[in-house]
C-alpha positions, -999 to +999 in steps of 0.1 A: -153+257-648-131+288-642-130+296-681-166+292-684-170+316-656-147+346-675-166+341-703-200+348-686-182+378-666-166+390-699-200+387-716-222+405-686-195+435-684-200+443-722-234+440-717-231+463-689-205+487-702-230+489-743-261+499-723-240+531-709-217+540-741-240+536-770-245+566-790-280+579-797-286+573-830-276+536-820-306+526-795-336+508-813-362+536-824-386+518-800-362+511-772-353+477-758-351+443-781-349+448-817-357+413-842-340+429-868-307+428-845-307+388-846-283+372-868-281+336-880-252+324-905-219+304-899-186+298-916-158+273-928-126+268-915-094+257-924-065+252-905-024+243-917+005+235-898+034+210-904+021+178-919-011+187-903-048+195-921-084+204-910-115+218-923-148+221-897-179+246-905-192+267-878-232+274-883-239+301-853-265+327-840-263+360-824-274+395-816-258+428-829-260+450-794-243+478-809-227+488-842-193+483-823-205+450-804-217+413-814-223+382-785-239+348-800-240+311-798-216+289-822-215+252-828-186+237-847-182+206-866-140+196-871-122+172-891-083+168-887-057+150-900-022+147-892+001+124-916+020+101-907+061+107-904+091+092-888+105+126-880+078+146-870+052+123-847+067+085-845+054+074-879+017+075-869-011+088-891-044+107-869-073+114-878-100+129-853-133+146-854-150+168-833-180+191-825-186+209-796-201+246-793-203+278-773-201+316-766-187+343-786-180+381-786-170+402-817-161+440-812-157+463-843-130+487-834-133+502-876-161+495-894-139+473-913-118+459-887-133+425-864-117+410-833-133+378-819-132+358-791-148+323-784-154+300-758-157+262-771-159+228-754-155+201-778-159+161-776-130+144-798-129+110-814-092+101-823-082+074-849-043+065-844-024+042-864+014+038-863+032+027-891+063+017-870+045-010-849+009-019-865-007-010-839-040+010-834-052+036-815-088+048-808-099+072-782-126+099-772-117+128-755-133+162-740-116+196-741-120+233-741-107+259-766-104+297-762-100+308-795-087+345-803-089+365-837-085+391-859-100+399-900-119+420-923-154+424-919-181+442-941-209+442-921-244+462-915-268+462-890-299+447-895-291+435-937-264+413-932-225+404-928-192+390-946-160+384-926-123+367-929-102+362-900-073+344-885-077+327-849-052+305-827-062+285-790-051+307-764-053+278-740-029+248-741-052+217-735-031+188-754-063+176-768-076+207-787-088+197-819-072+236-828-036+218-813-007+197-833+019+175-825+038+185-795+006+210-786+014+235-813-008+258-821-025+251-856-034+288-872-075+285-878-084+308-910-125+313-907-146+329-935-181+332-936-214+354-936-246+363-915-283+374-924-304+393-902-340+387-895-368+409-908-378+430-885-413+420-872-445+435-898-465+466-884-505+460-884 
């Protein structure tokens, strides 16, 4: 609850902070909303750490405020797995999916340069199974992810967008689907592109 409350506060101040530090030649020729400003896309992910895999995809939505400024709406789809070793996690093999969804900002400092940051709450189905004894595991599990990045971007207002970045789970819920063995963080690389809508026909 308290996370979901700093993203909305995080959200509102740069909403609040745009509307006072745009330049001129960034407002919409006709004031307020602009169509042309909503983007739709998403991207893949992949993610590597020791004996550890996973791929998800990420479709999301959002609005470009400002040429320096992006908030939208993600939903992400996750599959991991972890294999299994006698050294590293007890001789047991996971596998576990997940989706879940939420919030994100993205600010351009360069017109090259992206940082993100993402609110997500995820429900997990687990799949255990430990070599050592025979025995299985299966469980289902909620948790929330605050994911923090950095890429390249090429990106214009109102055509459309390209970006690579590198992200890691700020927070240190054990069952982050973005989490190893022994909670260690698993390095997310994301790729992907957006299209802007059309902006709306003149009669």
């Amino acid at each position: 609850m308290m996370m979901k409350k700093l993203v909305l506060l995080l959200l509102l101040s740069f909403f609040f902070i745009n509307s006072y530090a745009q330049d001129e030649d960034e407002q919409p020729a006709n004031g307020g909303f602009k169509k042309e400003n909503i983007f739709i896309g998403g991207s893949i992910n992949l993610g590597f750490a020791q004996n550890t895999f996973a791929v998800g995809a990420t479709p999301e939505i959002g609005y470009s405020i400002s040429q320096w400024l992006d908030a939208g709406l993600a939903i992400n789809l996750n599959y991991t797995s972890q294999r299994a070793d006698p050294y590293f996690n007890n001789n047991t093999r996971i596998r576990s999916f997940n989706y879940g969804g939420g919030p994100f900002i993205r600010l351009y400092p360069i017109h090259f340069l992206m940082l993100h940051a993402q609110y997500e709450y995820n429900t997990i189905s687990v799949n255990e199974y430990n070599y050592n004894s025979n025995q299985t595991f299966k469980g289902n599990f909620n948790s929330s992810s605050f994911l923090a990045g950095i890429g390249y971007t090429q990106r214009i207002v109102g055509q459309g967008s390209f970006y690579t970045m590198i992200m890691v789970d700020l927070l240190n819920n054990p069952n982050s689907p973005y989490r190893g063995y022994n909670n260690v963080a698993i390095p997310i690389i994301r790729s992907g592109f957006n299209f802007y809508l059309r902006p709306s026909q003149k009669k």
